[in-house]
PASEBA-1860 file (N, C-alpha, C; in nm, 3 decimals):
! residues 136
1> XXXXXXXX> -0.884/1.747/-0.508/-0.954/1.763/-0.382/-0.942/1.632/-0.304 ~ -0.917/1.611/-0.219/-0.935/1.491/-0.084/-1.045/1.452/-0.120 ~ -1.019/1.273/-0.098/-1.109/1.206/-0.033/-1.234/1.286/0.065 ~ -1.314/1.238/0.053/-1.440/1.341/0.148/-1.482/1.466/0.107 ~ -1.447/1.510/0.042/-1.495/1.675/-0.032/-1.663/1.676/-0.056 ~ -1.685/1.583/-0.103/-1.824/1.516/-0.126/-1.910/1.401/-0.068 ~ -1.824/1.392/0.050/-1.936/1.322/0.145/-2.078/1.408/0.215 ~ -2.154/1.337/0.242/-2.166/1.209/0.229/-2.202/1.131/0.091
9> XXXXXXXX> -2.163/1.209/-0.037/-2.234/1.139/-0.179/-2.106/1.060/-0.244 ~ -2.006/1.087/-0.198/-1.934/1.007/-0.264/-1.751/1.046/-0.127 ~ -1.678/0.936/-0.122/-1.571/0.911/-0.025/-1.452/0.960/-0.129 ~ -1.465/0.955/-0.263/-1.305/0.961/-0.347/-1.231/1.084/-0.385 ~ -1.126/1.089/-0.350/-1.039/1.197/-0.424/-1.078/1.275/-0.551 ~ -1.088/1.378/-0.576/-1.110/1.416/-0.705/-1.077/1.537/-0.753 ~ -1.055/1.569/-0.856/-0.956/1.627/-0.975/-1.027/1.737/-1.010 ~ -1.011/1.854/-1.050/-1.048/1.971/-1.126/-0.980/2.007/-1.220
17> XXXXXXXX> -1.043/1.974/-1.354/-0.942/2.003/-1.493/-1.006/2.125/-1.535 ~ -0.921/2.254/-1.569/-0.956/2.385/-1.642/-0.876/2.364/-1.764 ~ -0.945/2.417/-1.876/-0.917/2.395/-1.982/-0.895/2.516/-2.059 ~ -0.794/2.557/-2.108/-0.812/2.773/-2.132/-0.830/2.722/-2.342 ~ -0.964/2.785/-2.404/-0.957/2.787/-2.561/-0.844/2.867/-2.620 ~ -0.790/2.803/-2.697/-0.659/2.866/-2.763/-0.519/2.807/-2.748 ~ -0.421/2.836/-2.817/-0.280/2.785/-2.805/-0.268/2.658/-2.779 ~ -0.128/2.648/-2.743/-0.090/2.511/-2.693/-0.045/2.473/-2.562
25> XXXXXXXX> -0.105/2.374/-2.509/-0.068/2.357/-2.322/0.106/2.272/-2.325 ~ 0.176/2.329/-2.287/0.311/2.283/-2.252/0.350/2.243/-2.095 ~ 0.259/2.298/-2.032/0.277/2.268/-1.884/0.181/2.273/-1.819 ~ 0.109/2.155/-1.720/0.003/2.163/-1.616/0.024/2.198/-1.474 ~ -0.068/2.291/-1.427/-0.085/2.328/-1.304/-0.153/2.271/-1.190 ~ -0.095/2.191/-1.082/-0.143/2.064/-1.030/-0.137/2.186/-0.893 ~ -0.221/2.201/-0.816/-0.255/2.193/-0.604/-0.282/2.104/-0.559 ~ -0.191/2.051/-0.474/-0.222/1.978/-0.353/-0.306/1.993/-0.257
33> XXXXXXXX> -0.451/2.005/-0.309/-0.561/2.042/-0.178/-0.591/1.985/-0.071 ~ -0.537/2.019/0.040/-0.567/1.913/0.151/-0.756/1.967/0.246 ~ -0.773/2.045/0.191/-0.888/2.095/0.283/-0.971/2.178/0.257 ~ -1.061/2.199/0.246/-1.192/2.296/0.217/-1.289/2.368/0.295 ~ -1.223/2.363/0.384/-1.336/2.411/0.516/-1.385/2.406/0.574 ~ -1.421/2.241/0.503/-1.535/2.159/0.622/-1.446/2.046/0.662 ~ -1.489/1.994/0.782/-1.430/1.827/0.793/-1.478/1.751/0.732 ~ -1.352/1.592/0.681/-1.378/1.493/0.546/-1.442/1.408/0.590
41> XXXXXXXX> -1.545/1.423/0.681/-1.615/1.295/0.710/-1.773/1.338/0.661 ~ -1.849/1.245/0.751/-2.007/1.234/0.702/-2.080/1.368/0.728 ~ -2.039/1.414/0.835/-2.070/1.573/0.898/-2.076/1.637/0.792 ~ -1.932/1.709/0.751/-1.899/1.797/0.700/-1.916/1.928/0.813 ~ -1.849/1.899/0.916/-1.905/2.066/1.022/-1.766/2.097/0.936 ~ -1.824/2.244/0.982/-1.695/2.387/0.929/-1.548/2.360/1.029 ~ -1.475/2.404/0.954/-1.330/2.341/1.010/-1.254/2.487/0.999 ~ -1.103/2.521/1.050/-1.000/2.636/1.042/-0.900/2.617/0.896
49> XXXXXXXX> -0.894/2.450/0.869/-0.819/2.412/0.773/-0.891/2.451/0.628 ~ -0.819/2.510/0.540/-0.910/2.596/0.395/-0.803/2.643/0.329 ~ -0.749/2.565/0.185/-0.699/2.579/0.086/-0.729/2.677/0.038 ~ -0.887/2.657/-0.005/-0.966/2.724/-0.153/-0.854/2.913/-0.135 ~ -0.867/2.948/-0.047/-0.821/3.095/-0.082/-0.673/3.105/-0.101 ~ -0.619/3.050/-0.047/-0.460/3.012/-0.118/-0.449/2.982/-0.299 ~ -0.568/2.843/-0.332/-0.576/2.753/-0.491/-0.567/2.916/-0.540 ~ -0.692/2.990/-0.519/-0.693/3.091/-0.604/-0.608/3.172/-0.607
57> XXXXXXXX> -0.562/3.249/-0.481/-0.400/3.300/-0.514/-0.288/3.234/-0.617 ~ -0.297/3.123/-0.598/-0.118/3.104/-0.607/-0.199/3.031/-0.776 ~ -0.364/3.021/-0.792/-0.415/3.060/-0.945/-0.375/3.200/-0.980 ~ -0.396/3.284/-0.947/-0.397/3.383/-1.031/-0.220/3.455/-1.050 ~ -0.136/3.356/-0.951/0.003/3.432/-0.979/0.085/3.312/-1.035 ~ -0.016/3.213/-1.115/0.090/3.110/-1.139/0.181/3.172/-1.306 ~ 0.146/3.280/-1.380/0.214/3.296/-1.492/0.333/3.364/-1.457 ~ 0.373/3.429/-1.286/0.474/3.468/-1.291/0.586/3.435/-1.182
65> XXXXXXXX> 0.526/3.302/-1.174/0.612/3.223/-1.050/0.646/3.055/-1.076 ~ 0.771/3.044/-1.020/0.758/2.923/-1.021/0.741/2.857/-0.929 ~ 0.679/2.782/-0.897/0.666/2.722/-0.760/0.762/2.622/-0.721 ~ 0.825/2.533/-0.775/0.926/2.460/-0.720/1.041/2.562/-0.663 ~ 1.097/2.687/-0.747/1.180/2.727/-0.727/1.182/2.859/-0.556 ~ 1.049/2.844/-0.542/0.991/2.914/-0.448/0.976/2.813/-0.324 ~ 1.008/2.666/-0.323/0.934/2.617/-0.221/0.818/2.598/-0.172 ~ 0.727/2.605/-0.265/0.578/2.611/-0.211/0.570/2.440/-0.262
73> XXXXXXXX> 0.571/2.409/-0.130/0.503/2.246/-0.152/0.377/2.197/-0.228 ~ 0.266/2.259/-0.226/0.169/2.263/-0.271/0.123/2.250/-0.420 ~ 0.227/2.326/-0.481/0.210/2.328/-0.588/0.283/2.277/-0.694 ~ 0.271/2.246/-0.801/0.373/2.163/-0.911/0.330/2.211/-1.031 ~ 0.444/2.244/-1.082/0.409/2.286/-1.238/0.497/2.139/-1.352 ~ 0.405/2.068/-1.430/0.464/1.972/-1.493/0.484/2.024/-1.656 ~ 0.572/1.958/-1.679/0.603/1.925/-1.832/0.452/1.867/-1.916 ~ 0.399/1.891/-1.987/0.287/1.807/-2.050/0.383/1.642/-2.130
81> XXXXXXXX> 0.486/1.697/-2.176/0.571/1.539/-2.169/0.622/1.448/-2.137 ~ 0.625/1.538/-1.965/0.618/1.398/-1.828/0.462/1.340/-1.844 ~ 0.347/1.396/-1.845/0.250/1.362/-1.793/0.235/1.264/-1.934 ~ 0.299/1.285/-2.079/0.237/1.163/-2.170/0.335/1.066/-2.168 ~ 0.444/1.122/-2.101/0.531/0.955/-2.053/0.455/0.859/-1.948 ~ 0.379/0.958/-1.856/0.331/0.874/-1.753/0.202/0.875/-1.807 ~ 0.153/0.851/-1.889/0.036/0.740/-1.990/-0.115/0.829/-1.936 ~ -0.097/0.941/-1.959/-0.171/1.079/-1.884/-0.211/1.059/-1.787
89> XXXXXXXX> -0.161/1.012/-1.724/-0.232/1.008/-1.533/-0.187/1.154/-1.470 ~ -0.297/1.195/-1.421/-0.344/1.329/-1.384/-0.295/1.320/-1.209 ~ -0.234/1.199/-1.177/-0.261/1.221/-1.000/-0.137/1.320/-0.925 ~ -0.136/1.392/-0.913/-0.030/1.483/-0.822/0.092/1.376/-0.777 ~ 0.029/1.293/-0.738/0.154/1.257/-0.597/0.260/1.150/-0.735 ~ 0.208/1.134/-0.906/0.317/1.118/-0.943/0.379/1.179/-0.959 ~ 0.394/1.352/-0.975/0.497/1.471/-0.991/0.519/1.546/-0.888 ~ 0.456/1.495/-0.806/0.474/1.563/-0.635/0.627/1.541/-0.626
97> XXXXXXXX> 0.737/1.620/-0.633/0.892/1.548/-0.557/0.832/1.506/-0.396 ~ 0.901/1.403/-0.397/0.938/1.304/-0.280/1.040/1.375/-0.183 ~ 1.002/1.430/-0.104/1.078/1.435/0.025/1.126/1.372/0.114 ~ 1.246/1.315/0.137/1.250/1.220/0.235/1.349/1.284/0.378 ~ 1.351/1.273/0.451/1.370/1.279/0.570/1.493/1.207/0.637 ~ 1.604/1.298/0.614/1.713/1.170/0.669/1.699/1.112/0.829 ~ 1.727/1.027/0.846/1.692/0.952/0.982/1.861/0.899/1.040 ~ 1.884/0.962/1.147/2.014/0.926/1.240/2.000/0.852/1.299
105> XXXXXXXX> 2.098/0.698/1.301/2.054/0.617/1.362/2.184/0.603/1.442 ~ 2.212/0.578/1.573/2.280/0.488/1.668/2.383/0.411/1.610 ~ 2.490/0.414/1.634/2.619/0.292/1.534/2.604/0.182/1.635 ~ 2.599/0.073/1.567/2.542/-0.065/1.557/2.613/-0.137/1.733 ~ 2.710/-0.049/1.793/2.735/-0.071/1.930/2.676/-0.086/2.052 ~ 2.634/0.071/2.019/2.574/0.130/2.103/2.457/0.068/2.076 ~ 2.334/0.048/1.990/2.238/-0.013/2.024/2.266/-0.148/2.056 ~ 2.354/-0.257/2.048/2.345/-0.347/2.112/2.384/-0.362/2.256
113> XXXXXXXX> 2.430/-0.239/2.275/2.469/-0.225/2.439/2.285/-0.168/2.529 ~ 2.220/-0.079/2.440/2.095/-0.067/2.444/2.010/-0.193/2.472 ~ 2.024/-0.290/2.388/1.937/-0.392/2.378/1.967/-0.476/2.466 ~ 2.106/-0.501/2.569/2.147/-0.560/2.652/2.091/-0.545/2.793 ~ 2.088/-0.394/2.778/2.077/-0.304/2.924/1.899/-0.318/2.898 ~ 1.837/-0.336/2.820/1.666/-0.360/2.784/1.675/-0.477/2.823 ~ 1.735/-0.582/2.762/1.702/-0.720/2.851/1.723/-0.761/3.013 ~ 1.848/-0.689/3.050/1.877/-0.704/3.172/1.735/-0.614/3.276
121> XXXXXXXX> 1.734/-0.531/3.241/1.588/-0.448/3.279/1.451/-0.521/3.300 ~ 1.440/-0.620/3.187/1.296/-0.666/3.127/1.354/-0.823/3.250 ~ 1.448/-0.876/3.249/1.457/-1.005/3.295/1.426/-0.973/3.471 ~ 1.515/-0.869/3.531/1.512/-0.846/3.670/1.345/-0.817/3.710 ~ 1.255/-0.739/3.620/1.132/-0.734/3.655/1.082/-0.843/3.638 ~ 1.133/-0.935/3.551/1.023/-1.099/3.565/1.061/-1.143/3.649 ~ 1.192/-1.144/3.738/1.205/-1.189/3.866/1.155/-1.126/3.971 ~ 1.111/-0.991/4.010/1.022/-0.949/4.074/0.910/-0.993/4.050
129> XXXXXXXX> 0.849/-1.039/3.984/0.739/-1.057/3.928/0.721/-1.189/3.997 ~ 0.811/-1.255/3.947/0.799/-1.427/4.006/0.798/-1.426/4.131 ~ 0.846/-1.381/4.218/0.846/-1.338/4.337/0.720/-1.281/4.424 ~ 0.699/-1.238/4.329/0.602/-1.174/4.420/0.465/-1.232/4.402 ~ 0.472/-1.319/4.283/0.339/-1.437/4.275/0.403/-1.551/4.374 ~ 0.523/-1.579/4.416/0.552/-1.635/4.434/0.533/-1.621/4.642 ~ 0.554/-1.524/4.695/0.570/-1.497/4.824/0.386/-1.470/4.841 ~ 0.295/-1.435/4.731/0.205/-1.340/4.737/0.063/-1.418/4.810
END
């Protein structure tokens, strides 16, 4: 759950562990809850943003889906032998995959022809400028 879930009694992020009696756990079921209904501040007024009815869906269909292979961001199903490599830390965003965003940048010309035509721009207005404190 977000930061704020429990304001005003407490500001921190926090975790919901279910525990099923029987067998053996081979894999944990982690949601990315971003929201609950209310806003994360001191208020708490009622908000449009609300997980909770999704958690329980995509609870009750997690034995026959996978969620990575589905694209559902939200959700992560781990190895229990990633989580005792990573010294049991329970936090999502270490098994969250990382998305990154490729970024197109300008070939190294063209922005210096950019940065030329920015200075010539920026210099002619300080000469208006001077000018006009200057005549003023």
């Amino acid at each position: 759950m977000p930061s704020g879930v429990f304001k005003p009694y407490a500001g921190v992020s926090t975790a919901v562990v279910v525990f099923q009696k029987g067998g053996i756990t081979d894999k944990v079921w982690f949601y990315d809850m971003e929201a609950d209904g209310f806003t994360l501040d001191d208020k708490r007024n009622k908000t449009d943003k609300n997980d909770i009815p999704d958690i329980i869906k995509q609870w009750t269909l997690r034995p026959t889906r996978n969620p990575s292979k589905e694209g559902n961001k939200k959700v992560v199903m781990v190895d229990v032998k990633d989580i005792k490599a990573n010294i049991y830390d329970l936090s999502i965003s270490r098994y969250k995959p990382i998305e990154y965003e490729e970024v197109k940048y300008e070939k190294p010309d063209v922005l210096m022809e950019n940065v030329l035509k920015y200075e010539s721009e920026i210099e002619s207005e300080i000469k208006q400028i001077k000018k006009m404190l200057k005549d003023g």
